[in-house]
Phi, psi and omega in degrees: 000144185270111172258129176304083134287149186256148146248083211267127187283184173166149147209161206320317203283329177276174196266111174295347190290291198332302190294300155345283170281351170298300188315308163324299166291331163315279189316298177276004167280354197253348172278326163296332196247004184052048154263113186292110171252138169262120172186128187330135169288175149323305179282352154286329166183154198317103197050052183027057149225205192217128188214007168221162169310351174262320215261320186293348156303315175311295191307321174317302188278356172268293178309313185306275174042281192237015172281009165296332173226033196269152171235005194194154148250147187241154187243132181222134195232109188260325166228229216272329148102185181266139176243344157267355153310342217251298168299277164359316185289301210275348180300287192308321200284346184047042161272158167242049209236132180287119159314115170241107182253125172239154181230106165332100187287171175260161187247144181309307180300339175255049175241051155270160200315321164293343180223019218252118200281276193078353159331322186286340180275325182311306209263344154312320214234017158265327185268049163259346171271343192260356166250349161281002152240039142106352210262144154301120198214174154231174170223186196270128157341293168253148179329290150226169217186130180292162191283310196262047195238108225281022129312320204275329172298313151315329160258009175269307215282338180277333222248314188290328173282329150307335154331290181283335180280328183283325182305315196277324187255004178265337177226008198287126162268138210228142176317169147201072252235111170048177213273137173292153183301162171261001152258054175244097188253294171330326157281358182314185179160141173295098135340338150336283195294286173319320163294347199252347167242044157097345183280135181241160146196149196273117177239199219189107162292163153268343140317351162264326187280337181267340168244033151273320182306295130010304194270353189286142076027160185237008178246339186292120172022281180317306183300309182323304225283314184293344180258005171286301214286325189277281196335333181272324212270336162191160201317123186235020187297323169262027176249154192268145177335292225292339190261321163329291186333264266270285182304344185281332181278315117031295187267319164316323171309295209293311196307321173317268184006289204296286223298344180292331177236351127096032211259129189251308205240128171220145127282108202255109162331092193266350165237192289266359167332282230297296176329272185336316185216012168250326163087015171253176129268140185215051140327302175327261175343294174335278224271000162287340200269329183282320157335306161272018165075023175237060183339139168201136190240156186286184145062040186036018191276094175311306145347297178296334197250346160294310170317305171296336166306321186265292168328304172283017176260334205255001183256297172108352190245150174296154184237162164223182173229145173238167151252170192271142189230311174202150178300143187255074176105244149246338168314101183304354217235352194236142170200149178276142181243108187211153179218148162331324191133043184237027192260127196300162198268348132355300167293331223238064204287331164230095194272142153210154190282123170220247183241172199224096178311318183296316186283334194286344183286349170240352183267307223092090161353286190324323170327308170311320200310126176124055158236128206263131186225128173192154196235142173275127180277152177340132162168212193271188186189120168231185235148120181198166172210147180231147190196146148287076191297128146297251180357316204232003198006055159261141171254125194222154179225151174238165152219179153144173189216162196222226161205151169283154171256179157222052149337150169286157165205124160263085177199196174217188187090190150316123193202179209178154181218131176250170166221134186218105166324084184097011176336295188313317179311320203280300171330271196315316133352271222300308192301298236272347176220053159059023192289173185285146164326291197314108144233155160255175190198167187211137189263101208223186136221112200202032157302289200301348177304270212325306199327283181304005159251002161293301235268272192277318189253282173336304177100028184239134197288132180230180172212087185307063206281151209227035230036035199335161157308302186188168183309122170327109185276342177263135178259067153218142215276153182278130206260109168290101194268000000 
């Protein structure tokens, strides 16, 4: 359940019955969509809403209160409303929480003195007071728009997936399972930069992890159990026991591990340590733990599985990281999308375990086993990276969304045929301001969410690809506001 504060305007002069009912359709749009609203009663101030300096006192102290559990505000102008009322509840309330203001349209037959709303003028000079003080909002698609009018249902529901990403990216403790490979320069990141916007991470060598692994037993309980489930979870008929055994004990080590530390999200060293001296791939382990709504990205990319993180806060669906990989053809607008085989089954409508060919051409194939080979089938498609510009001591991002096709590909690993509106623009953007191979993707459409909540509540410069007209003559990223 989402909990909500409200701030249901008035002011004396419009006709109270309005407020009254805006309270009414609220309460049942919030029984629907299962939102908990913190908002002043009736009996606290006059039709529990907030138009003077004593009733924003109420409101102030009632959101402090409960702001440890508030994930939003929502501002609802049913007539032209208090615009320092308003402002005034969240300054007391000291919340940092994303903001929404809607406004109640008036109907053409009613503008008489019993119904005559003026919201649409209302909601100007309210959100003109929440940026002279300094507070972050969003809006409503159309200016104004009725509570039970399902744009409005729509963008509340968009305004709640802004929610969970800023909620969700504000506080995630995030994983680091051994050392990035070292001809990877490309996954570095400030561990800095990321602590100062609320992502902390914990890390682990892999020598703890192979000699805990190391100390487990083969008959215990946990292992049987953990090697029923990757056997359930997709066809494993050509992996030999002994490299199950290896993974099962592999993801127990690491599930203590999160949980011990309270880890939502990991980035694992998948080369070559794992090969050289454990003798798996735990590809497996990956898309299982992503499967489960818990991400994990390769190659230590921290950054990355921060990418994945945002997608699946803003979706509800698991995500992965790929790389951008190899060109589709002559098609400028299509590009292939692949990873060794760590992409949650999600992507994967007929998955099965097998080896990962490339590292097996310098690991030993045998090595390999636990690398996942499956083609992502037709469907949405968002696509994003988050990176830690050092140099500029910035945190930046691209999004933007295509679809999968299901173009032919011959090929194996993890895999995917994409279509992306303006691709080549989107490449250069990626080359000309230094992001990583690595994105993530989701099978979604849910770019504008992350963008404003990168963006506008985070503080972090995005860039939102839309089709440009034509290639970016400046090679600097475009700031979305």
């Amino acid at each position: 359940m989402t909990t909500l504060g409200v701030i249901l305007c008035n002011r004396d002069f419009f006709p109270d019955v309005l407020v009254g009912e805006a309270r009414r359709d609220l309460t049942k749009l919030f029984n629907e969509l299962l939102i908990e609203p913190i908002w002043l009663s009736e009996q606290d101030t006059k039709l529990g809403a907030v138009e003077t300096w004593a009733d924003a006192q109420k409101c102030g102290d009632l959101l402090r209160r409960n702001r440890d559990r508030l994930d939003g505000v929502l501002v609802c102008l049913p007539n032209f409303g208090d615009e320092k009322g308003v402002a005034d509840s969240i300054r007391l309330a000291d919340v940092r929480v994303p903001i929404l203001v809607q406004a109640c349209p008036d109907d053409l037959d009613q503008f008489g003195l019993n119904r005559r709303r003026d919201a649409f003028c209302g909601k100007i000079s309210v959100c003109n007071n929440l940026r002279q003080y300094g507070l972050k909002f969003s809006l409503t698609r159309d200016h104004t728009v009725a509570i039970l009018n399902p744009r409005f249902r729509e963008d509340l529901e968009r305004f709640l997936a802004v929610c969970r990403v800023v909620r969700g990216l504000s506080r995630v403790r995030i994983g680091a399972v051994g050392a990035r490979p070292n001809a990877f320069n490309t996954t570095r990141f400030s561990e800095k930069l990321f602590e100062a916007a609320g992502i902390s991470v914990s890390t682990i060598d892999l020598s703890e992890v192979f000699g805990n692994a190391a100390k487990i037993a083969e008959n215990d309980s946990r292992v049987k159990q953990r090697v029923e489930q990757i056997r359930g979870y997709a066809d494993a008929t050509a992996v030999p026991a002994e490299a199950i055994l290896k993974m099962a004990k592999f993801a127990l080590v690491v599930d203590d591990w999160m949980q011990s530390l309270g880890i939502s999200a990991t980035a694992i060293q998948c080369w070559s340590s794992l090969q050289k001296n454990y003798g798996v791939n735990v590809c497996t382990i990956m898309s299982m733990m992503s499967e489960q709504m818990l991400p994990s990205a390769c190659e230590v990319d921290i950054a990355g599985v921060v990418s994945m993180y945002a997608l699946q806060l803003a979706s509800g669906r698991p995500s992965a990281l790929v790389d951008w990989n190899n060109n589709y053809g002559d098609d400028p607008e299509k590009c292939v999308l692949f990873h060794c085989g760590n992409w949650a089954k999600d992507f994967l409508p007929e998955v099965r375990i097998a080896t990962a060919p490339i590292l097996g051409t310098t690991l030993g194939e045998e090595n390999t086993f636990g690398a996942m080979e499956g083609r992502t089938g037709k469907g949405p498609l968002t696509f994003g990276r988050i990176s830690t510009d050092d140099l500029c001591g910035k945190i930046r991002a691209y999004v933007g969304e295509g679809e999968f096709t299901d173009d032919p590909l011959d090929t194996f690993g993890t895999r995917a045929v994409v279509r992306i509106p303006a691709l080549p623009s989107l490449m250069h953007i990626v080359c000309q301001n230094g992001f990583e191979h690595h994105a993530a993707m989701n099978r979604s459409h849910s770019a504008a969410v992350v963008s404003e909540a990168l963006s506008r509540y985070m503080g972090w410069q995005v860039y939102h690809h839309e089709r440009p007209v034509e290639l970016p003559p400046i090679p600097e990223l475009h700031i979305h506001a």
